[in-house]
N, C-alpha and C positions, 0 to 999 in steps of 0.2 A: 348489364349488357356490355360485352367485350365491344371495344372499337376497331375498327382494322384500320385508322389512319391513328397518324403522330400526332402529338397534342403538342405546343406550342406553348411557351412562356413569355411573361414580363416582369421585369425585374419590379420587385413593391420593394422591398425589406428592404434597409439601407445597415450595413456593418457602426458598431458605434467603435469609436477609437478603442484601443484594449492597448495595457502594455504587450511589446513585443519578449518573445523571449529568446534571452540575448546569448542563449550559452554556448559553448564554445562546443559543436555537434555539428558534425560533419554532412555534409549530404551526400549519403554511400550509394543512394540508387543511382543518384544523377541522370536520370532519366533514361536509365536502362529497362526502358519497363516489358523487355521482351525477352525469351533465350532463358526464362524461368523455369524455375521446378513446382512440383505442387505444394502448397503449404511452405513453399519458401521465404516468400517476401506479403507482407500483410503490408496494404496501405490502409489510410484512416482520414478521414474528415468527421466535420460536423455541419449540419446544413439543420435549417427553421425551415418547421411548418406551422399553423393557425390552430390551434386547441381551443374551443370555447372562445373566441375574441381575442386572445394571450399566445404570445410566441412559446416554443416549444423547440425541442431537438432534438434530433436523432441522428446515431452517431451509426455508421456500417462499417463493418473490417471487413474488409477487400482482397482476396485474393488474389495478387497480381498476375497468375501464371494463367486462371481464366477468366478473368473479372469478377466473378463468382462473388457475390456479398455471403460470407462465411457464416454472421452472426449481425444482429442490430440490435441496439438499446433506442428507448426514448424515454425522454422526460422533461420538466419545466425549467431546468437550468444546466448550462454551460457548461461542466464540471469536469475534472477526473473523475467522479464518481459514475459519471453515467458513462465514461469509456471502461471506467474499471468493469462493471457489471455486465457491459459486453464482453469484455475477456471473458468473465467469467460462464458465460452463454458457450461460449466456444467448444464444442464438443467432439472435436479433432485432437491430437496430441499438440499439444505447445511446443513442446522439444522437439517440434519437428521446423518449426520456424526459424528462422536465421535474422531476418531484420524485420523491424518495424517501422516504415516513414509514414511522416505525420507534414503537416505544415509547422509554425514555430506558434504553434497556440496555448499559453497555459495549460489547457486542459490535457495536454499532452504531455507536459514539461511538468511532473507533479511527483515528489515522494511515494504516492501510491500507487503511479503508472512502475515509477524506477521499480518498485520492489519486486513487479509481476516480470518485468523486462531481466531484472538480475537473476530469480528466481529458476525461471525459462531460459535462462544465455541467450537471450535473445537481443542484438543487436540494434542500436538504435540510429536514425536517422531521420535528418530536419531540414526542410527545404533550403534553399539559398536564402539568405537574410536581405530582406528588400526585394525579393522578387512577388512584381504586384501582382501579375498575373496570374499565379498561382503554378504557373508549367512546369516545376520542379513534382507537383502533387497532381501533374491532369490526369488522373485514371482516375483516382475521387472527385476532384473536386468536376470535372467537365465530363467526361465520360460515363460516370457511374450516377454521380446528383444529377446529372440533367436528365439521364434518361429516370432515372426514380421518381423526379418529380412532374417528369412530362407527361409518364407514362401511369401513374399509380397514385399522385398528389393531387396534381391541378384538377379542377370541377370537384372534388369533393370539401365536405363539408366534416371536422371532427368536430364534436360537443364536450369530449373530455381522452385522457391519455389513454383508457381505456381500447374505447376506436382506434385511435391512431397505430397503439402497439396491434 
């Protein structure tokens, strides 16, 4: 049964310390995130949900031009690997991409993201370093995850990754 009202969060999940990554990557969107083309600019986060009692995540490529979640992976760990397998979901042209901002999360900062990003000519870009809030990346991280998880996560119940995808 579809709800017609918003569904309402609480934060549970607490972030555990993770190295930052420190490279020297610029932040090209800088929070232009309007006056786009389609297929122009991809943002990306990662946000947890509950599988069986065990965190879990799932990673969406973003659309910036209409918020558009393009393609999503999930799975039991953090990884480039489950950003990479999203690209590879992607069934749009890649060359048609110009940048890709991320936050500064490893799983973004990874040999086998570089290779998909050089591949593609696709440009890369990394929030501001030390920015806690995230506002460098708010189309993912507050725009897109809230309403994902407001709208499509909270009240339900996954028993394995199966469901969740």
């Amino acid at each position: 049964m579809v709800s017609r009202y918003s569904r309402y969060t609480k934060l549970k999940y607490r972030n555990h310390k993770t190295t930052t990554n420190n490279a020297q990557i610029s932040n090209v969107l800088n929070r232009e995130f309007n006056d786009k083309k389609l297929n122009e600019v991809v943002v990306s986060d990662l946000t947890y949900v509950q599988v069986g009692g065990k965190w879990h995540y799932i990673c969406l490529l973003i659309d910036l031009f209409n918020r558009e979640v393009i393609v999503y992976n999930a799975g039991p760990n953090k990884t480039a690997e489950l950003v990479q397998q999203a690209f590879h979901k992607i069934t749009r042209l890649l060359k048609q991409i110009t940048l890709f901002h991320t936050d500064r999360g490893n799983e973004f900062k990874n040999k086998i993201i570089d290779e998909i990003l050089i591949t593609f000519n696709i440009k890369r870009s990394l929030n501001n370093k030390g920015c806690p809030y995230a506002y460098d990346n708010a189309v993912a991280e507050t725009t897109t995850y809230k309403t994902f998880k407001t709208e499509f996560i909270k009240g339900k119940k996954f028993e394995n990754l199966t469901q969740l995808k």
